[in-house]
C-alpha positions in Angstrom: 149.0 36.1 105.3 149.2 32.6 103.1 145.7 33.3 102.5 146.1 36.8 101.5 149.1 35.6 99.0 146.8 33.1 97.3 144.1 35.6 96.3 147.0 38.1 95.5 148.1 35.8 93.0 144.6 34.6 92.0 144.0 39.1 91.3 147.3 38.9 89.0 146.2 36.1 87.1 142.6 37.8 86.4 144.6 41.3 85.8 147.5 39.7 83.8 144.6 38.4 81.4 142.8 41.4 81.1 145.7 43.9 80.1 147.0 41.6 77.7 144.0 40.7 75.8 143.7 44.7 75.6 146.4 46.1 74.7 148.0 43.0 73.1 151.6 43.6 71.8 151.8 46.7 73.7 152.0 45.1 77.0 155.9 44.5 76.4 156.5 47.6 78.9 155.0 45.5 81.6 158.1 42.8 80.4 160.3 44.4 83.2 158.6 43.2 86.1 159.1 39.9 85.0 162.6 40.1 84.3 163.3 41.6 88.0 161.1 38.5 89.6 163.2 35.9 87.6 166.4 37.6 87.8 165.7 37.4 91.7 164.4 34.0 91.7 167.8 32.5 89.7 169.7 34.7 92.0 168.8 32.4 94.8 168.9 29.1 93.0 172.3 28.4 93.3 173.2 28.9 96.6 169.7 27.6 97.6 170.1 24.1 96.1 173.4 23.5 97.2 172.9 24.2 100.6 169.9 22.6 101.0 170.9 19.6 99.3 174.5 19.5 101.8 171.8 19.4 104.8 169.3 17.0 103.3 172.6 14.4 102.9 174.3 15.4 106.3 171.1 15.1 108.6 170.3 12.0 106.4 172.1 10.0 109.2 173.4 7.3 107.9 174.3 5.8 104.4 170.9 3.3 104.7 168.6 6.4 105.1 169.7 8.4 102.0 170.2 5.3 100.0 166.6 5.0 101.5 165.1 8.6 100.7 166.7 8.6 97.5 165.1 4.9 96.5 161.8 6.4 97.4 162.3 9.4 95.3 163.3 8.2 92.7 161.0 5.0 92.3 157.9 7.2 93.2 159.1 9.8 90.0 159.6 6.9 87.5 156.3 5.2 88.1 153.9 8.9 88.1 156.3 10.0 84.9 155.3 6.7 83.3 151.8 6.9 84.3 151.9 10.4 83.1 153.0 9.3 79.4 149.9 6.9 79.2 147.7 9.2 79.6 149.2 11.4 77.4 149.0 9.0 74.7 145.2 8.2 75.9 144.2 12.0 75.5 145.6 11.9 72.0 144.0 8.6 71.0 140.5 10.3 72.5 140.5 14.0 71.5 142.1 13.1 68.1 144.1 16.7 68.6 146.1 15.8 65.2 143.0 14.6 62.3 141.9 16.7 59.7 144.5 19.6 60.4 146.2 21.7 57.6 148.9 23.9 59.5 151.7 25.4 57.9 155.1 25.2 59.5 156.7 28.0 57.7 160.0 26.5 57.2 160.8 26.6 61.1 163.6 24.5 61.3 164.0 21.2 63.0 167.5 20.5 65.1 167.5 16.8 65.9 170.9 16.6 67.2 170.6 19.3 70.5 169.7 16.2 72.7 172.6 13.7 73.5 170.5 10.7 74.2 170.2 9.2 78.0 173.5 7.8 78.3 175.0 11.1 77.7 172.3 12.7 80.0 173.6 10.5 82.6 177.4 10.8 81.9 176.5 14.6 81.7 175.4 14.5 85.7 179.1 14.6 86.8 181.0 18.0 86.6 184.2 17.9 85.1 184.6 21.0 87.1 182.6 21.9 90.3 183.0 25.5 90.3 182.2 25.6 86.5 178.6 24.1 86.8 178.4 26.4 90.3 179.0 29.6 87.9 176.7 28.0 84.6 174.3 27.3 86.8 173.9 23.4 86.2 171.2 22.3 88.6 172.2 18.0 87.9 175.5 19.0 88.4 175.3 20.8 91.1 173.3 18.5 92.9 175.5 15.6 91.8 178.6 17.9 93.9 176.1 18.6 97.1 175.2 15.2 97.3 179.4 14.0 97.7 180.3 17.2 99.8 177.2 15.9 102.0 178.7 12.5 102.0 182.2 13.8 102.8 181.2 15.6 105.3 179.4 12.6 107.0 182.2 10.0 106.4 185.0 12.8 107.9 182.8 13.2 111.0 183.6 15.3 114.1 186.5 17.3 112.1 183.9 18.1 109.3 181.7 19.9 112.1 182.3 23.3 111.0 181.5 22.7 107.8 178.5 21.2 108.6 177.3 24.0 111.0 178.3 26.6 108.4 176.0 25.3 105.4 173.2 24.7 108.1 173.7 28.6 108.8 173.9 29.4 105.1 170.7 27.3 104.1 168.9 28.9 106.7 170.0 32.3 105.5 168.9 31.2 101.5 165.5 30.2 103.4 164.7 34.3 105.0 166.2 35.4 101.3 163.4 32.9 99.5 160.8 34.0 102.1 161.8 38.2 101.1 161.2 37.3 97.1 158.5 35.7 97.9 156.7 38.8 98.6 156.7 39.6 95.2 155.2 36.9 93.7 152.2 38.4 92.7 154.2 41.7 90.9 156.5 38.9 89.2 153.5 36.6 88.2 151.8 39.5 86.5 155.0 41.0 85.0 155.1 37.7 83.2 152.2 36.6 82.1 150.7 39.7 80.6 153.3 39.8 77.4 152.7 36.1 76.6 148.9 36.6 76.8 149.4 40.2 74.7 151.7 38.6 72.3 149.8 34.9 71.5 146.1 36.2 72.0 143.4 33.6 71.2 143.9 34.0 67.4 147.0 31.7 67.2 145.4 29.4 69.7 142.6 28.3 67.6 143.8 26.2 65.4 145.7 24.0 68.1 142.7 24.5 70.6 142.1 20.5 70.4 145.4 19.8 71.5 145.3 22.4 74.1 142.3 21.4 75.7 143.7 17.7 75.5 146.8 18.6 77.3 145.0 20.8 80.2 142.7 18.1 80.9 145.4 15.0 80.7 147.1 17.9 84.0 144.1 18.1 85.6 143.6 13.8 85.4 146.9 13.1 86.7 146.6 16.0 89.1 143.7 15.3 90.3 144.0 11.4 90.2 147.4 10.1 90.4 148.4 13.0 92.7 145.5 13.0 94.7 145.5 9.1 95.2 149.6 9.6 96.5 148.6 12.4 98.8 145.7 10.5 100.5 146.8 6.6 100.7 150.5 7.1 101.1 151.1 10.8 102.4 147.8 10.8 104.8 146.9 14.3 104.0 143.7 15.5 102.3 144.0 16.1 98.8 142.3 19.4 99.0 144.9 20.8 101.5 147.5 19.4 99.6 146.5 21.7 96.2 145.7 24.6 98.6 149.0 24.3 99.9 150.9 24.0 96.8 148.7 26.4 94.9 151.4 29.6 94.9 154.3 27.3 93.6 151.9 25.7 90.6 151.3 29.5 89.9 154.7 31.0 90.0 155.5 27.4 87.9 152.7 28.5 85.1 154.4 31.8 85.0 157.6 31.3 84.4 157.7 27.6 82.4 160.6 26.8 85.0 160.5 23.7 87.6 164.2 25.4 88.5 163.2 28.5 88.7 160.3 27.6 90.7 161.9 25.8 93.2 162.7 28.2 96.2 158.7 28.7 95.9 158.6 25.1 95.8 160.3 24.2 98.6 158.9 27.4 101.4 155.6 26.2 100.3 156.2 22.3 100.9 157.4 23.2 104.3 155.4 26.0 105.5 152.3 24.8 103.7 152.3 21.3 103.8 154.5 20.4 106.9 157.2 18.1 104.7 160.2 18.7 107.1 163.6 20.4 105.6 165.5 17.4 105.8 163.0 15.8 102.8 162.5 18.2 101.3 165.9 19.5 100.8 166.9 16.3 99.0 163.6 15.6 97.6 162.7 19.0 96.1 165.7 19.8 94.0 166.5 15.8 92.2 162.7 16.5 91.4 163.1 19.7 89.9 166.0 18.1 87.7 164.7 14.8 86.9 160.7 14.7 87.6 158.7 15.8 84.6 155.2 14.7 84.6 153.9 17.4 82.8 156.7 16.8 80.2 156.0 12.9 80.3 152.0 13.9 79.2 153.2 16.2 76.4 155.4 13.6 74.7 152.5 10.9 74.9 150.3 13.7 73.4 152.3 15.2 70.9 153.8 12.0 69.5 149.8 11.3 68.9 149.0 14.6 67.7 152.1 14.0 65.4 151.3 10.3 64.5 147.1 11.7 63.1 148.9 15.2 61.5 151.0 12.7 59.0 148.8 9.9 58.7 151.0 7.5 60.6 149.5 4.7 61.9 151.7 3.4 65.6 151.7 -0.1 66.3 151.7 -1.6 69.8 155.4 -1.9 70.3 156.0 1.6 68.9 153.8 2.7 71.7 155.6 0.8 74.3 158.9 2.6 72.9 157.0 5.9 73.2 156.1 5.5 76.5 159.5 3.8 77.7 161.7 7.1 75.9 158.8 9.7 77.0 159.6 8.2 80.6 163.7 8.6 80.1 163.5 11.9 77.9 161.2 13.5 80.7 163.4 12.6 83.6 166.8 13.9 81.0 164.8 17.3 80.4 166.3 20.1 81.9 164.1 22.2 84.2 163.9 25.3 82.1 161.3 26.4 79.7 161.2 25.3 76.0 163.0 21.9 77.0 160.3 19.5 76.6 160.4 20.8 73.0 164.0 20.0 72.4 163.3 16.3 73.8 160.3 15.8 72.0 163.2 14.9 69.0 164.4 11.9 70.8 160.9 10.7 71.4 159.7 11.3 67.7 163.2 10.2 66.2 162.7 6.8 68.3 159.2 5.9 66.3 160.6 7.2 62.9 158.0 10.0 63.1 158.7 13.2 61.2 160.7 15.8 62.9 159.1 18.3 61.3 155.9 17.6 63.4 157.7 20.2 66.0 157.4 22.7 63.9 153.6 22.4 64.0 153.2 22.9 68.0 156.6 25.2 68.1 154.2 28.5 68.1 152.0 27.4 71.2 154.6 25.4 72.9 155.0 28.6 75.6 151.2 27.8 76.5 151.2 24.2 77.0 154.8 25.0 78.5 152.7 26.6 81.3 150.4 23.4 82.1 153.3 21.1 81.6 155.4 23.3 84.5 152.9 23.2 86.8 152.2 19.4 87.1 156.0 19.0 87.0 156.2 20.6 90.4 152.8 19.9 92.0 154.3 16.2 91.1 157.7 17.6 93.0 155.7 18.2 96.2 153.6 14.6 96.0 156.8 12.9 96.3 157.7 15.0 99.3 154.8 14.3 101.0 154.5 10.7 100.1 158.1 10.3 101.2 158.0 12.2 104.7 154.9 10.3 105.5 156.9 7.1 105.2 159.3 8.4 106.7 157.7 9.0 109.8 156.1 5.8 109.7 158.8 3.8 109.7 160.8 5.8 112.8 157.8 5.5 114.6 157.2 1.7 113.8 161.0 1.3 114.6 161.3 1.6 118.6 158.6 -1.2 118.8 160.0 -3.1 116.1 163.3 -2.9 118.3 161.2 -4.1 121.3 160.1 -7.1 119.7 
């Protein structure tokens, strides 16, 4: 059956392709399908993260273990997402995306101010009103409410019991729901794909094709190295299985330029696919969907570059320190939906006095590298869940004869 998904997907790609390279524009009327796969995909989202999130606190144990899974998390997502800039910035300095270009940016107009900067990402993170960012849809502050309700319900104990069993019932229920859409990722994958391929073509790609091809092989790099060196020395699985297993989330990711949207995919795959256990990957998954952007992190190296060679501008070493030191903070303060890496490219640009209207230049093919970008962002997701269950394990199987002695 997993096998049969994977070259279900694999056949929408190939048709997607096809019927929108022929009938270009036209292949708006395939839009709906799409629409019905992401409406059902942010239908579950919701429910799904805070649920999932209440378990992953509340089987935690004990304070020291999530203090302990979250550490992990979080320190394994800052290091890749800086690693991720670097070579970002290495792919501009050796593909050279931005030199002898003559684009036109047609007047699109440059908003500097939508991003509030990291301390107002941060201050952001808590709801002023729970049931507000519930009914918005506001995945950090949601999580931020899952994570204290999880913590409530551990510090009330024995009378917090029901509580407890009924969000183990209702995750379990959002897990069959996830497992029913899921079925229909090949419709949805092909309902969304085909109008971006129909309406961009290859004749608007041309121009940018250097910057393109420097973007998809900075992914494949990290992918293939940073990913694949997490996997094997720290999360003891073979890298090959580890891609195989991931392979429909990365695709659904590509599709629909979400990391939120993508997560229910994100998550049945970790588990069924890769044997990361629900309590990790229920508090692993969604902070990584919210705060892990690797694929974000490359695109601000490369972009600042292709930026930097477009104008002329020549970036010392400590402006490329700064780049990669806000890249890392503006990828981890993007929001998981699809255009945001644009929006925080601003911050990034704004911080090395690089001119904003460099966004302009990439605004009409950000939707394609949107798709590359996605799909490290959650292949990166399910690294750390891997990396973090294999420690896990080690240490509670180290910890009886550490007792001992």
């Amino acid at each position: 059956m997993k096998k049969s998904l994977m070259w279900q997907i694999v056949g929408a790609f190939v048709l997607a392709i096809i019927v929108g390279l022929i009938f270009g524009e036209r292949t708006t009327f395939i839009q709906p399908l799409g629409d019905l796969f992401l409406r059902l995909i942010k239908f579950i989202i919701v429910p799904l993260i805070l649920s999932t999130i209440i378990v992953g606190v509340t089987s935690a144990g004990d304070m020291k273990k999530l203090g302990r899974l979250g550490g992990k998390t979080i320190s394994y997502y800052l290091v890749t997402s800086f690693i991720a800039i670097t070579i970002g910035l290495v792919a501009g300095f050796i593909f050279q995306p931005g030199t002898g270009m003559n684009l036109e940016t047609n007047g699109a107009a440059v908003e500097p101010n939508e991003t509030g900067g990291v301390v107002q990402t941060l201050l952001n993170i808590i709801p002023i009103n729970p049931i507000e960012a519930l009914a918005t849809g506001n995945v950090l502050q949601i999580i931020f409410f899952a994570i204290f309700i999880g913590l409530g319900i551990q510090l009330v104990g024995e009378k917090a019991n029901t509580v407890q069993r009924f969000f183990d019932g209702f995750a379990e229920i959002m897990y069959k729901i996830t497992g029913i859409i899921m079925t229909l990722v090949p419709l949805g994958i092909f309902g969304l794909l085909a109008p971006v391929v129909g309406e961009y073509g290859l004749s608007v790609l041309l121009p940018l094709i250097k910057l393109i091809l420097a973007l998809i092989v900075a992914c494949i790099v990290h992918a293939a190295v940073v990913y694949s060196f997490a996997v094997k020395s720290l999360g003891k699985m073979n890298p090959l299985d580890f891609f195989k297993g991931i392979f429909p989330a990365a695709a659904v990711a590509f599709s629909t330029c979400s990391s939120s949207g993508t997560l229910p995919v994100t998550m049945k795959n970790t588990q069924e696919n890769l044997g990361v256990s629900k309590e990790t990957s229920s508090f692993v998954l969604p902070l990584g969907a919210t705060i892990n952007m690797d694929g974000t992190a490359i695109y601000q190296g490369l972009t600042v570059i292709f930026v930097a060679q477009y104008f002329g501008s020549q970036l010392s070493i400590s402006q490329l320190l700064t780049v990669a030191l806000v890249g890392t903070l503006a990828s981890i303060g993007a929001a998981g939906v699809p255009g945001a890496g644009l929006i925080m490219l601003t911050m990034t640009l704004a911080a090395v006095n690089l001119p904003l209207e460099g966004i302009a230049l990439i605004a009409g093919i950000d939707r394609v590298l949107d798709m590359f970008r996605t799909s490290v962002n959650i292949i990166g997701d399910a690294s750390a869940s891997v990396v973090v269950e294999a420690s896990e394990k080690r240490r509670n199987s180290s910890g009886p004869a550490a007792e001992a002695s």
